[in-house]
N, C-alpha and C positions, 0 to 999 in steps of 0.2 A: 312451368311446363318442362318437359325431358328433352332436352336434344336426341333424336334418334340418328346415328353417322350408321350407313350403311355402305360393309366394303366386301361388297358382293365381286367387286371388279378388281379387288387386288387381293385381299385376304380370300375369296373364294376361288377366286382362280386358282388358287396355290393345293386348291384340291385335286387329286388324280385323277390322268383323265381327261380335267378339264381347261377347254384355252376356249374362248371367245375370238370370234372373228373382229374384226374392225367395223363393222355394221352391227354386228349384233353388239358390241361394247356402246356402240352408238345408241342403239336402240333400249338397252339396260338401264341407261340411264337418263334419258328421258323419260322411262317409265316411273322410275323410284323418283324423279322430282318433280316431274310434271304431275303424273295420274297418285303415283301414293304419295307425295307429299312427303319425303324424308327430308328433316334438314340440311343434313349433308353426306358427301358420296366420296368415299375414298376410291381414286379411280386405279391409280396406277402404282406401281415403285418407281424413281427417277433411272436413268441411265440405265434400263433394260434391254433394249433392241430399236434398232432403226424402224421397225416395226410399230412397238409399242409409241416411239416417240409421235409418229405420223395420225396414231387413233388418239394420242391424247390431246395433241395442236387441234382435230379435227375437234374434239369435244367442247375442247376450248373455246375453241373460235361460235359453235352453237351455244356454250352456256352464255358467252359476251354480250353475243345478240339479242337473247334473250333475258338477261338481268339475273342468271345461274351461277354467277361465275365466279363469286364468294362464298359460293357454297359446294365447289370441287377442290379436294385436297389430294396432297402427291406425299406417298413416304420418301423420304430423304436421306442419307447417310452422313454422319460425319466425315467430309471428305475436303475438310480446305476448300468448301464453296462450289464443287463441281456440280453435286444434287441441286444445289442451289442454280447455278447456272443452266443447266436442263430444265428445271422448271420454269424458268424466268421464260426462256428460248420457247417452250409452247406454248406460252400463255397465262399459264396459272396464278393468283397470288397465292396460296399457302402453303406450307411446307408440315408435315408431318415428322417433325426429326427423330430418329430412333438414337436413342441410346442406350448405356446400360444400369439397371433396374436392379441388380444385383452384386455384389462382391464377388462371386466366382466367377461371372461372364464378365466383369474388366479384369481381372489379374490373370484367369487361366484362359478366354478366348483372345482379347486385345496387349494383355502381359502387357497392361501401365496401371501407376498404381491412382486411388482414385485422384488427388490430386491432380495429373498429368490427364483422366479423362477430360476432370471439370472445366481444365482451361482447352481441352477443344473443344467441348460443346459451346463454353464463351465464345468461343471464336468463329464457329459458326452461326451463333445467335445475331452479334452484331456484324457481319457478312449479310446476312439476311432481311437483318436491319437497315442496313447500309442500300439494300437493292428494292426494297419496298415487300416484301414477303411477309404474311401475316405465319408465327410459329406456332405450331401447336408439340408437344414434345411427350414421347412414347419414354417410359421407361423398360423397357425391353428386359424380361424375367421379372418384374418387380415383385408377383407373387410369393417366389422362392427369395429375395432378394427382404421382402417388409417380416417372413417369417423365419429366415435364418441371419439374416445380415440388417437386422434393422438399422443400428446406427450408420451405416452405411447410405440406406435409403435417405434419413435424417441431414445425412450431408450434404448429398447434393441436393436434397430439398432447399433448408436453408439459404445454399449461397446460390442456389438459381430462381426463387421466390418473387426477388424481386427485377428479374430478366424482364423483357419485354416478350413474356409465355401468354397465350391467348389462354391455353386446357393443358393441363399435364394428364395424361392419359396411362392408364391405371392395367398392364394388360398380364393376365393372367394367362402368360407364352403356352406353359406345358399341362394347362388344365389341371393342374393340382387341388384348389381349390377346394373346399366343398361350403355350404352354406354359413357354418359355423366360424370356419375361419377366415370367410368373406365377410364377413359381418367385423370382426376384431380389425385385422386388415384395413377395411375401406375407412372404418371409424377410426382407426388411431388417424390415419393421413388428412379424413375434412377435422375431426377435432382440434388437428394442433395447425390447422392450415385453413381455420375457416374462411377465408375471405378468396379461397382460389377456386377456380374451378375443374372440376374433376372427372374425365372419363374413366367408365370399366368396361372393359375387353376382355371377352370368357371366351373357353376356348372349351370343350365338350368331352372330355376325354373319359370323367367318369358318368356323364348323362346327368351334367349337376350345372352347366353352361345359362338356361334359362332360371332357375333357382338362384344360381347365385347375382343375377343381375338385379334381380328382383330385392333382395337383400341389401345387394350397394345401392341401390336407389334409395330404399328404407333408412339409409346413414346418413344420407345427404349426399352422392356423386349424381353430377348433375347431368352430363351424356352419357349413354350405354351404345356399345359398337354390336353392330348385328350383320347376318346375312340372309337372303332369302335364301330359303328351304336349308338352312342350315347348312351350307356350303362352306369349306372350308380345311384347313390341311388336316390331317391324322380323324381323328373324328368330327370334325365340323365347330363352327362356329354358334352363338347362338342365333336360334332361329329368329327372324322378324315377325313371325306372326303370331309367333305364344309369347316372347317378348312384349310383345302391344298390347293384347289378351288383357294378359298378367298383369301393366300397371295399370292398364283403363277399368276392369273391374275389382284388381283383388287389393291396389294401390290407391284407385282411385285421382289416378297422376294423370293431369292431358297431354297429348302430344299430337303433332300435327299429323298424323298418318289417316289417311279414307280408306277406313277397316273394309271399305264395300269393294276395294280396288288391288285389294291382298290374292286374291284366288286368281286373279287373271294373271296379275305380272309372277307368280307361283309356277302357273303354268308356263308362261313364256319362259321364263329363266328353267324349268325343267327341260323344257325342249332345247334352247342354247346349251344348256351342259351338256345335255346325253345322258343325265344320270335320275330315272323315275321317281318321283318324292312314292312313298312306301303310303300303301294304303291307309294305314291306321294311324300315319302321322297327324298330330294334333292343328284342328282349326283346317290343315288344306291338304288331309288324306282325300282320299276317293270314299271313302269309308265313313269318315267320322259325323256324317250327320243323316246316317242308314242304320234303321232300328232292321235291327234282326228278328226278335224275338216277338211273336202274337202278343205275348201280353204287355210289351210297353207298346207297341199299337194302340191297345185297350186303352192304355193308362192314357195317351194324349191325345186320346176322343174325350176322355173323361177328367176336362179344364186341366190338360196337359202333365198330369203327375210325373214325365218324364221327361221331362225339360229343363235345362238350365239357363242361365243367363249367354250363353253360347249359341245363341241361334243362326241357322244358317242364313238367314237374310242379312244381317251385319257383315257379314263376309262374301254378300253377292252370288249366294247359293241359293238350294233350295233341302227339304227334310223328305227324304227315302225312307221308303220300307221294302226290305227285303225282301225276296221270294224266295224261299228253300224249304228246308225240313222245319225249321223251328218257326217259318210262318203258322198263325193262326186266321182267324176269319178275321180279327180288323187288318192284318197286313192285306190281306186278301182286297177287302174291301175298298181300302186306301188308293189301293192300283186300279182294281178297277172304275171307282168314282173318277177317278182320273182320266180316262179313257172314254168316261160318259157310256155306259155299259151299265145296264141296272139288273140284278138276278134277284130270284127267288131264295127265303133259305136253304131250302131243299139244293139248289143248283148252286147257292155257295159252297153246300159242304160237300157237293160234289168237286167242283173246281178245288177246294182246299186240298181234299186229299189227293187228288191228282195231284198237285206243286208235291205235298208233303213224298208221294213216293217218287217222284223225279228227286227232289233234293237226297234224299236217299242214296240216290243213284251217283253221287256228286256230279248232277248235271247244273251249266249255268242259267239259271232262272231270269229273263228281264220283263219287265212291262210287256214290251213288245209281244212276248209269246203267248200272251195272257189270249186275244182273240182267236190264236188255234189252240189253245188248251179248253177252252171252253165251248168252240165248235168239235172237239171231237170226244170232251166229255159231256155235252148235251146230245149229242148224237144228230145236232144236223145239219148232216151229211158235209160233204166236203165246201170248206170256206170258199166261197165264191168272191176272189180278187178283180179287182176293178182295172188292176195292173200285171200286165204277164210277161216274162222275158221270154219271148218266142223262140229264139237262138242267140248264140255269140260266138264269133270267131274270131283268135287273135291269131296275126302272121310276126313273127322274130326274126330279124334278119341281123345277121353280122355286121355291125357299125351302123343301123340305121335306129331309129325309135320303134318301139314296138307299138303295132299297129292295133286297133281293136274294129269289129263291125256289129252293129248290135240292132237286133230286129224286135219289136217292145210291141203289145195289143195295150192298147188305152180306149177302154170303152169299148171292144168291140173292133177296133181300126186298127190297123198294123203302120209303123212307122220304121224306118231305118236309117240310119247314120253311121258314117264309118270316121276314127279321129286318131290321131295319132300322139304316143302320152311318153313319159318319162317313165314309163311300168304300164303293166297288163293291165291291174286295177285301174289305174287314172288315165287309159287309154278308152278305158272301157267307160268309166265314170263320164269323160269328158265326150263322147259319143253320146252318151245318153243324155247329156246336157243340153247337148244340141236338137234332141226332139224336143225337150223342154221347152227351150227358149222359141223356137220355133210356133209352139201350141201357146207359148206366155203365160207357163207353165211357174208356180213358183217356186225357186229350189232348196233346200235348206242345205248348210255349211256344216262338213264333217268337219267332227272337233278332234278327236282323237280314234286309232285304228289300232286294234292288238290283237295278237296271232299267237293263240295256244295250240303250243305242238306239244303232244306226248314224251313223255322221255323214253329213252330205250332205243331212239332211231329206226322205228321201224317204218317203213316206205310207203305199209300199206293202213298206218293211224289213221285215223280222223282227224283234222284239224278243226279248230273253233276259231272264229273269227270275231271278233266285237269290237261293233263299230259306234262311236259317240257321235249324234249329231244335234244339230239345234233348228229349231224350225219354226219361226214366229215368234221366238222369245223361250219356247221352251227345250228343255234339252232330254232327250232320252237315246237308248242303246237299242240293237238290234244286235242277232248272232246271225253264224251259218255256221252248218256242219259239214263237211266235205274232206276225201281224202285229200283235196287241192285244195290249196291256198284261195286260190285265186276265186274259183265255185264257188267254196265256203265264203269270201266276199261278197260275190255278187246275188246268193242269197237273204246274205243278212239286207244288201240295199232293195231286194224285193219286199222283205219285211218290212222296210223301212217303207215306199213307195204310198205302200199300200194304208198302211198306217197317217202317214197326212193328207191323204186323199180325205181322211174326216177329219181332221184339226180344222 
């Protein structure tokens, strides 16, 4: 089996941008070892901030309680024991020790030569030893260090081989890398070192990060260091979810990860950074398990010809079909069996070219709008909602929360609630809740909210609103269009209303 070390919380943070609170670092990592299952979690660097020291005692003290706590590690520095003692002081047993992996980073960064390294990395070793510290040891540039300074690498292999090193960890600092010479690389070190064990740490620079791990794994290194959503400094680290992918089908290698529990903690850790995983990103884009095109529709009505071993149920998803220009009648169809909506084919191919000349238009097509695209391409007459926002008024007051009142027809009967929210929309949202809950109403949980504004800055755009929500287990989108933000909301949640009124 593969050790997977994910160090989303120290190697990822080092990306722009991004710092984790002390709840949310809390939270990070409960998810990677409780829900997915990673071996182990590099949580912090030693001796960073009063700050840092306080969230990583707290993690501590929750992995103790819970039997985690051999499987949280801390980078360290050669420092005469100090790393060493900040980790001890939170909690931790292991130490991550960095050192150096190359001939140019000891003589031209630390200017000693390597002799003078080796005897303080001894000397931290047994200091750590001395304290009860399990080591694990980073050779810091080793990439540029095993491909221009081999004997070098050679040396301090040798005479630290037989230290008391748990992993000598393989990291590929400046993404140099590329498959071919990850492959030479990782093999010269288990072949002349077989009995040790070996991490690789890729680092993304030419978009070769997940390749190349895939490779050292192939030679025999036996942990690979990953991040979720590929987080991490300069271009990122390699991702954890194509990572896993990768040796589960194309390696055929087990690891403990619950592939079904990838897409969730993706999302959380998206929302912690602030930084949106890109739609098309592999395994937990937005994107990647939405057929665009009518004819691979066709093809997986027709015992799935467009499928691969990649399916979205392993990752806790589900398989889309798009709505735009290059819909055909099974995209068509897909959505609407969905909906439980049954047409004629005359009135499919009515509905189709309706999508096809809106996608034309680059307008955004969801499920949702499929009910008014086909009452006003069948011709009848105006859809008759079972739900109506009669009015809404919000008041802003300087220093106080924004208020919202909102007067709703349900079946016929007018209801109103006034609520007061952290913004217009969840002023306005949480007023509507309140007739909900009132009638025992069920409500579904918005997942995600995003606000397309035009470029150009003009006042008088249109804005698109689209909102994710999930509702009994299933998850679909809703828009609104409006020169306001806020309208354009609170149409899309009429679409929405309206829509699980029949779920």
């Amino acid at each position: 089996m593969i050790e997977i070390m994910d160090t989303t919380l120290r190697d990822g943070e080092q990306t722009s941008g991004v710092s984790f609170s002390s709840q949310e670092k809390m939270s990070i990592a409960h998810l990677l070892l409780v829900d997915l299952g990673v071996n182990r979690i590099e949580i912090a660097s030693a001796r960073v901030s009063e700050g840092e020291f306080n969230t990583v005692k707290k993690i501590a003290d929750w992995a103790k309680a819970t039997g985690y706590i051999d499987r949280l590690e801390v980078l360290g520095f050669v420092d005469n024991g100090a790393s060493i003692d900040w980790i001890k002081e939170v909690g931790c047993n292991t130490i991550n020790l960095l050192t150096k992996g190359s001939y140019k980073h000891v003589t031209e960064q630390l200017r000693k030569t390597p002799e003078q390294h080796l005897e303080d990395i001894k000397r931290e070793i047994n200091i750590a030893k001395e304290k009860g510290l399990t080591v694990n040891l980073y050779l810091e540039d080793w990439s540029n260090g095993i491909l221009h300074s081999e004997d070098y690498v050679y040396f301090l292999m040798d005479n630290l081989k037989d230290m008391p090193i748990k992993r000598f960890m393989l990291p590929d600092t400046l993404g140099i890398l590329n498959p071919h010479t990850t492959w030479r690389a990782c093999r010269r070190m288990t072949k002349r070192y077989p009995d040790l064990h070996f991490d690789f740490h890729a680092h993304n620079d030419y978009d070769l990060a997940v390749a190349n791990v895939m490779v050292a794994v192939e030679v025999g290194v036996q942990g690979v260091h990953v991040t979720i959503n590929g987080l991490g400094e300069r271009a990122g680290n390699a991702s954890l979810s194509s990572v896993v992918s990768i040796l589960h089908d194309h390696l055929k290698m087990e690891t403990s990860i619950k592939e079904d529990h990838i897409n969730k903690v993706s999302r959380v850790v998206e929302t912690y950074s602030g930084l949106n995983i890109a739609a098309n990103q592999p395994i937990i884009g937005e994107n990647v398990f939405t057929q665009c095109a009518g004819i691979h529709a066709d093809g997986d009505q027709k015992n799935n010809l467009y499928f691969n071993d990649l399916s979205p149920e392993r990752f806790g998803r589900i398989r889309e079909y798009a709505l735009g220009k290059l819909s055909g009648k099974s995209n068509i169809r897909k959505n609407i069996e969905a909906l439980g909506i049954e047409l004629t084919e005359p009135e499919m191919m009515k509905v189709t070219n309706r999508v096809i000349e809106l996608g034309d238009k680059k307008e955004i097509i969801t499920q949702a709008d499929l009910p008014y695209i086909i009452s006003d391409v069948l011709k009848n007459g105006e859809r008759e909602d079972k739900i109506k926002i009669m009015s809404f008024a919000f008041l802003l007051t300087k220093g106080l929360r924004p208020t919202a009142t909102v007067r709703v027809e349900i079946d016929g009967v007018e209801y109103e609630q006034t609520s007061a929210g952290d913004g217009q929309y969840h002023a306005f949202s949480k007023a509507l809740w309140k007739i909900y809950t009132k009638l025992d109403k069920e409500k579904p949980d918005l997942v995600n909210y995003v606000v397309i504004i035009p470029p150009g800055g003009r006042t008088d755009a249109l804005v698109q609103t689209i909102i994710t929500w999930n509702f009994k287990g299933k998850e679909f989108k809703t828009k609104g269009l409006d020169a306001d933000q806020t309208e354009a909301a609170v149409k899309a949640t009429i679409k929405m209303l309206n829509l699980i009124e029949d779920m």
